[in-house]
Structure formats: C-alpha cells, structure tokens
C-alpha positions in Angstrom: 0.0 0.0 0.0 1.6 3.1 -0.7 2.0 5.9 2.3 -0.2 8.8 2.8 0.7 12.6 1.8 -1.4 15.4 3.1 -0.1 18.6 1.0 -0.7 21.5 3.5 -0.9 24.7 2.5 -0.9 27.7 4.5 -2.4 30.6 3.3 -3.0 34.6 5.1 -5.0 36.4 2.4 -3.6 34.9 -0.2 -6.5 34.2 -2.9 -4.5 35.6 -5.9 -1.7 33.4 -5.1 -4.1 29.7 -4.0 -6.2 30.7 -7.4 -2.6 31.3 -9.9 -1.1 28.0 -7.8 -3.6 25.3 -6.6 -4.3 24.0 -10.2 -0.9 22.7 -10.7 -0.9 21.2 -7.0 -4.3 19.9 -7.4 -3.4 18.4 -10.9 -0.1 17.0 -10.3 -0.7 15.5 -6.9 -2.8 12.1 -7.7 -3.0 9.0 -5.6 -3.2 8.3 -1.9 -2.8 12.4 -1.4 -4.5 15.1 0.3 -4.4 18.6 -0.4 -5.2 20.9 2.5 -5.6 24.7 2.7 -4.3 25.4 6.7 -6.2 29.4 6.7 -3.9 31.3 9.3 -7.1 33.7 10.4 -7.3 35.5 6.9 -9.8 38.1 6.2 -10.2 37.7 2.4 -12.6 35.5 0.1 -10.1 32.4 0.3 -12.4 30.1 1.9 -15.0 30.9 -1.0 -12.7 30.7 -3.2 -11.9 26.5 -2.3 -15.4 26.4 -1.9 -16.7 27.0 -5.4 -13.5 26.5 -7.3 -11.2 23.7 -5.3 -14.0 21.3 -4.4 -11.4 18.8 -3.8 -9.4 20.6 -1.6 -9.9 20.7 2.0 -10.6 23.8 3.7 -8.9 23.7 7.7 -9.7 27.5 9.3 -7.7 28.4 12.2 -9.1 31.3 14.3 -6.3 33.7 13.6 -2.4 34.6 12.3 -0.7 32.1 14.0 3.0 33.0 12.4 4.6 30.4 9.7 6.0 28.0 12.7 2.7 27.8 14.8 0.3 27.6 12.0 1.9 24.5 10.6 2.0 22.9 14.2 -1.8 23.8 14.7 -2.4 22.8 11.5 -0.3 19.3 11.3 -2.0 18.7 14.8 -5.1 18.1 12.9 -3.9 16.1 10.1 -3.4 12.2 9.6 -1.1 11.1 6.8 2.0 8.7 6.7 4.1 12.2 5.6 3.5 16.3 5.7 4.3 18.0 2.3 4.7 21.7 3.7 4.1 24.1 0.7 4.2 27.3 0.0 1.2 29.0 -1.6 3.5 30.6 -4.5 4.6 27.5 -5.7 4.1 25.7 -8.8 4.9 22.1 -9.3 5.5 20.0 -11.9 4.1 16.5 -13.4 5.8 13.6 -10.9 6.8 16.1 -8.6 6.0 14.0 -5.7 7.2 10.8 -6.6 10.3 11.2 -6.5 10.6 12.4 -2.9 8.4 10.1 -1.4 10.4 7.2 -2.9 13.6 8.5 -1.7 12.6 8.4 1.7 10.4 4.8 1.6 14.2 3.4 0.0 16.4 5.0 3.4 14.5 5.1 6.7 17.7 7.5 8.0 16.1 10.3 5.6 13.8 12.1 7.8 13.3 15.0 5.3 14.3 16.3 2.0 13.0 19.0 -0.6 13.1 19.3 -4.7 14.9 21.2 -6.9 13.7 24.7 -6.3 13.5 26.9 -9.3 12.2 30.2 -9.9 9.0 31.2 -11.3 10.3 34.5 -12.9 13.3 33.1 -14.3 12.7 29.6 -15.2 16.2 28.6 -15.7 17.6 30.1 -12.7 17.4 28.7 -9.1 15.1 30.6 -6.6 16.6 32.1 -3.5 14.8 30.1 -0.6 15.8 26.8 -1.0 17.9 26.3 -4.5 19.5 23.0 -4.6 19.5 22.5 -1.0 21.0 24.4 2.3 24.1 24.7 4.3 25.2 26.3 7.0 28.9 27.9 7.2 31.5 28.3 9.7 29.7 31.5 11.0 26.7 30.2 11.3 25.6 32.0 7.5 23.3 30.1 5.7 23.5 29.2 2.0 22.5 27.4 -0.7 23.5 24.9 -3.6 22.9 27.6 -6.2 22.7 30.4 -4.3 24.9 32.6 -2.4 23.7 35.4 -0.3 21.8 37.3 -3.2 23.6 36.0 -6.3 21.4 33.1 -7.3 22.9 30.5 -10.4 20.9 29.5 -13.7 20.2 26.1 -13.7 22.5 23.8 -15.8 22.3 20.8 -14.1 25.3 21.2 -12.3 23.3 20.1 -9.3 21.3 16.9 -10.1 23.4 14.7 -8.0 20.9 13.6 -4.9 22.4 14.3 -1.8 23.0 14.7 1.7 21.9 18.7 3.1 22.2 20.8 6.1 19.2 22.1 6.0 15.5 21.7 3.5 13.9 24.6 2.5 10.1 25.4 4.7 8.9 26.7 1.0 8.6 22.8 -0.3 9.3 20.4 2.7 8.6 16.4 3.1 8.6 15.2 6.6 7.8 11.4 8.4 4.9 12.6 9.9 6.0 10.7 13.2 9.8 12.4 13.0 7.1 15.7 12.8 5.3 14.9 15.9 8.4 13.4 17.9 10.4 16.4 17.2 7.7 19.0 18.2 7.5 20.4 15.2 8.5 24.1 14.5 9.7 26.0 17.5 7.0 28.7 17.3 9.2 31.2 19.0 10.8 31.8 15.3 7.7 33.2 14.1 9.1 32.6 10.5 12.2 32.4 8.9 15.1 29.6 9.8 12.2 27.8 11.7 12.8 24.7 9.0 16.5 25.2 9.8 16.4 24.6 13.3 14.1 21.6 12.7 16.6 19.8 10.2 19.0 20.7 13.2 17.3 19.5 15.8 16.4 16.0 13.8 19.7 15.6 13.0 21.1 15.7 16.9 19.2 12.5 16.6 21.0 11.1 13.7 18.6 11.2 10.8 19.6 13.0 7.6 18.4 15.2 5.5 17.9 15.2 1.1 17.9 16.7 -1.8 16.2 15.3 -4.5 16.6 16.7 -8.0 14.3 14.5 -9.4 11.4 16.1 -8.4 11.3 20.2 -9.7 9.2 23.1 -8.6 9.0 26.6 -9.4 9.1 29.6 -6.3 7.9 33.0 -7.0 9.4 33.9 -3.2 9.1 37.3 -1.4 5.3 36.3 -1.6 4.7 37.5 2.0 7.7 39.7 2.6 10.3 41.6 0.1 13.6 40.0 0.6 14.9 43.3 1.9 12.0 44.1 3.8 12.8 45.4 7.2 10.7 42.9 9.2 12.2 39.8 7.4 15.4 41.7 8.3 14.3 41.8 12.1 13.3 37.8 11.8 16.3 36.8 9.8 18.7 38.1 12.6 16.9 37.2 15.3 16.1 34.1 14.7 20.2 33.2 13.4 20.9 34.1 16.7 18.0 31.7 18.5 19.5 29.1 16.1 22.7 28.6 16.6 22.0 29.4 20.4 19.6 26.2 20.4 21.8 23.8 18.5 25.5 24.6 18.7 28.0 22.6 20.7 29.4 23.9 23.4 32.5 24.7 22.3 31.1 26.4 19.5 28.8 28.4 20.7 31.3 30.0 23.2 33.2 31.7 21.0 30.6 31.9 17.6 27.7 33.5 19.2 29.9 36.9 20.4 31.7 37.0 17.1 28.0 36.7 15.4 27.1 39.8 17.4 30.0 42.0 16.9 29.2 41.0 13.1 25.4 41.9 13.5 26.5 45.0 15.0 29.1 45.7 11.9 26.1 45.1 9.4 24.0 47.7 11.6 26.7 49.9 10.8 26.5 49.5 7.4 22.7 49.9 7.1 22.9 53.1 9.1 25.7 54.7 6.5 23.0 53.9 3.3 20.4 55.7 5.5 18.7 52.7 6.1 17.3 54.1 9.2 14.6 51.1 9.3 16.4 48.3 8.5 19.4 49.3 11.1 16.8 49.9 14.2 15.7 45.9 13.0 18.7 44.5 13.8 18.8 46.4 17.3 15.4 45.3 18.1 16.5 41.4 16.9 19.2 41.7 19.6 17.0 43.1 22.1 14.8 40.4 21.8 17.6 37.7 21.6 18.2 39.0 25.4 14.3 38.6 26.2 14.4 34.9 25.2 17.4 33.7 26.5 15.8 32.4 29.8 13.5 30.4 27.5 16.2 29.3 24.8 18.8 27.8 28.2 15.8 25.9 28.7 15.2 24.6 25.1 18.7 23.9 25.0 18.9 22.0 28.1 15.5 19.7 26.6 17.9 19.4 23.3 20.6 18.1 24.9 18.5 15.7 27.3 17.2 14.3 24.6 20.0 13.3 22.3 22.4 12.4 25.4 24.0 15.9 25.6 25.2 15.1 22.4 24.7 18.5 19.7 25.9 18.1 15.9 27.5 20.6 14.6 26.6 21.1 11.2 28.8 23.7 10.0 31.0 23.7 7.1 34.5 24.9 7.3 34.1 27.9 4.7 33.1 31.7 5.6 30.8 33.1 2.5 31.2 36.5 3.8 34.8 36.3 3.2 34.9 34.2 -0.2 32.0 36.3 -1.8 32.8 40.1 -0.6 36.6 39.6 -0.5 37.5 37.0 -2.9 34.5 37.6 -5.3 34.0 34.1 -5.2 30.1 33.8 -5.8 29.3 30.3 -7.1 28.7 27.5 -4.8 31.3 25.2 -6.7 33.9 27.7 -6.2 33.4 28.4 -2.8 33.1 24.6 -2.0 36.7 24.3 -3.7 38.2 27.7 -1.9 37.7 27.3 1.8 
C-alpha cells in the first residue's frame, strides 16, 4: 500500500496566489494524497474561493495569524497522513513532482526529510533564493544554498542533479515522516518565521537522521510572496532568529566563541545599514538583539530539553568555509567555487 501525503498549504489572504497556484498542485498530486488549505485567520474571500473553485481541496480555518511556525503545528496537529508536504502557496509544481521524494525516503529510513529542486518562477532557468538545490550552514553560522549565495542566485545547468546529503531543507517545499514531525515537536513557534525549517533539520539531525535533496522532483518559487527579501521585518526575523538558532543547537565549544563573534558582526552590518540611511532596517537589527536577550531564559531551557534528549550530544553542522569572506573579499560567488576555496 503506498503511504499517505497530506499537501498543507498555508495561506494569510492569499486568494491571488491559491487561485494562480492550486491547479498545478491539485493536478499533479494524484493517488493516496490530500491537499489541505491550513487558513492562518485570513480576512479575504479564500475560503469561497476553495469552496466554489477547489472542491477537492480541504478547507482547515484556524481562528487567527498564528506565524509560519505555529500555523503549521496547529495545522499538522489536525492532520493524519503517513508524511507532511509543507508548501508554499507561491509554488508551482510540476508532473511527478512527488514521486520522487516520497520514494527517496520509503528506499532509506535515516532520511527524515528532503526537498526538490527549487527553481524560480520568474526566471525559469535560474534557481530561486529560498531553497535552490539545498541548504548549508557555514563556519559563521551563515546560511546558504546549492545555487545560491547570499543574493547571487545561479541559472540552472544541471550542475546540481546529484541527490544528496543537506544541512538544511527549504520550509517553502518540505517532506517530513509525519512521526519524526510529531516526535520532534514540530517548529519552534518562538521563530515566528524564517530559519524555523532550519532549526528543525538541526534539531532531527542531533538525533541522527539526515536530510535530502532530490533533483528528481522540480518546482517553481515565486518567493518574497509575504515579505520583500529586503523588507525590514524579514530583516528583524532573519537576525533574530540566526541568533536563537545557533543558540539552540550549537556545541558547546562552538557556541562560546561563535555566538559573540555573530554579534559583533550583526552590529558591523547595523553599521552599514545606518551609513546607506537605512534608518529602518538598522533599528531591525537592534530590536532582533534586544529580543535575543528577552528569550534567553527560555532558549537555556530549550537547550537543556535538546541536549536531554540526544544524550547531551549536539551536531555541529557547520561547514569549514566563511561566505562572507569568499563572496565580498575574494568575489567568489558560485557555490562550486566556494566549496573548492575554503
């Protein structure tokens, strides 16, 4: 019999975006799967819109804006499958999309996630920023991407079709063991969104399961859906939530000496928003910190839970390679080249 997949979708006001993207899901996601629309409180005409449109779809309304991490774990408390496909609701897939994944994962029980090929939907020969061909993490706690490198994304040649091992699977397409979901808690809800699918790779991983990219299986991002990129609130969440990260899930002997040099770089990149006149942006990264020092009572004791329950044993997932330093000082922009220049 093959396994269960309940696609979950969760939308805030986003009718233009379930109406341009649905079809393809709804179309290229046959067999023993579910499609579910998770509503995050939204105020717009999406529930009509599944209604008279997406009969096939189901409809799950949660009373309000829960954030990207808690509105999956409400949502995913209420659903029964064998696996979770988390999707974004700018996302277009692509004929055997599934498949792929799903058979990846039935083949090596150590797989406890993985994600496709992530391209993007307004250049389709170019990989899209959240995601690309899989995620890293680097020596400074930076993440990147198979195909992408802080904002320099690659065109696809299929220079990354090998499947592999990753640090970390993108939250905009994400296959998870619905037990590993459960067992692990879920997202940590304190991220609000951004890195949240990061620090659940990490987390799983401390327990010794892997993570995957699968080529095989190709969709298309539009990305920025919710926020701009360079949007001063993603700013705030990005640096915040890098900081509750590596807090979380470092070693030790890591995160003695990594989490101060993080901050004096924070502080470095405040700086340098301050001398564009990025008055917004700069007060962000402030306010991340700030925030940082409200939480730690409740990240020592998240840590301490983390460690309890893998032994006091953290992975460190980091790879020996700064992309600050290859990309700004020796213009080294390309995954390959960074890989071969640590």
């Amino acid at each position: 019999m093959k396994p269960s997949i309940a696609i979950v979708i969760l939308n805030w006001n986003g009718r233009n975006f379930l109406e341009k993207f649905l079809p393809s899901v709804v179309t290229h996601s046959t067999g023993n799967v579910e499609v579910i629309v998770a509503d995050n409180g939204s105020d717009d005409d999406s529930e009509r819109l599944i209604a008279e449109q997406f009969p096939s779809v189901t409809f799950l309304a949660l009373e309000k804006n829960h954030g990207f991490a808690e509105g999956y774990n409400q949502a995913l408390s209420r659903v029964t499958a064998d696996y979770y496909l988390l999707l974004n609701s700018d996302v277009e897939v692509t004929p055997g999309w599934l498949g792929p994944m799903v058979d990846k994962m039935e083949a090596d029980r150590s797989v406890v996630i993985c994600q496709p090929k992530v391209l993007s939907l307004q250049a389709r020969n170019a990989f899209e920023y959240a995601g690309a061909a899989g995620g890293y993490l680097d020596r400074f706690g930076y993440p990147f991407c198979r195909g992408r490198i802080l904002q320099v994304v690659e065109d696809d040649h299929h220079q990354y079709d090998d499947s592999t091992r990753i640090s970390w699977a993108t939250g905009a397409c994400l296959l998870i063991r619905s037990d590993q979901w459960h067992k692990a808690g879920g997202f940590d809800a304190s991220f609000w969104a951004h890195m949240e699918e990061i620090d659940l790779c990490w987390r799983l991983q401390h327990s010794g399961y892997h993570i995957a990219y699968v080529p095989e299986s190709v969709v298309y991002h539009l990305g920025g859906g919710t926020l701009n990129y360079n949007h001063p609130r993603k700013i705030y969440l990005n640096f915040r939530n890098n900081l509750f990260l590596l807090f979380k899930n470092l070693p030790l002997s890591s995160l003695i000496w990594l989490l101060p040099f993080r901050m004096c770089l924070d502080g470095l990149a405040a700086l340098a928003f301050l001398a564009k006149g990025e008055f917004g942006s700069f007060s962000k990264v402030l306010m991340a910190h700030l925030d940082f020092y409200r939480q730690l009572p409740a990240l020592i004791q998240k840590r301490k839970q983390l460690k309890a329950m893998n032994q006091g044993i953290l992975k460190d997932l980091r790879r020996p390679v700064s992309i600050l330093w290859q990309y700004f000082i020796r213009k080294k922009r390309i995954f390959s080249e960074i890989q071969s220049n640590p």
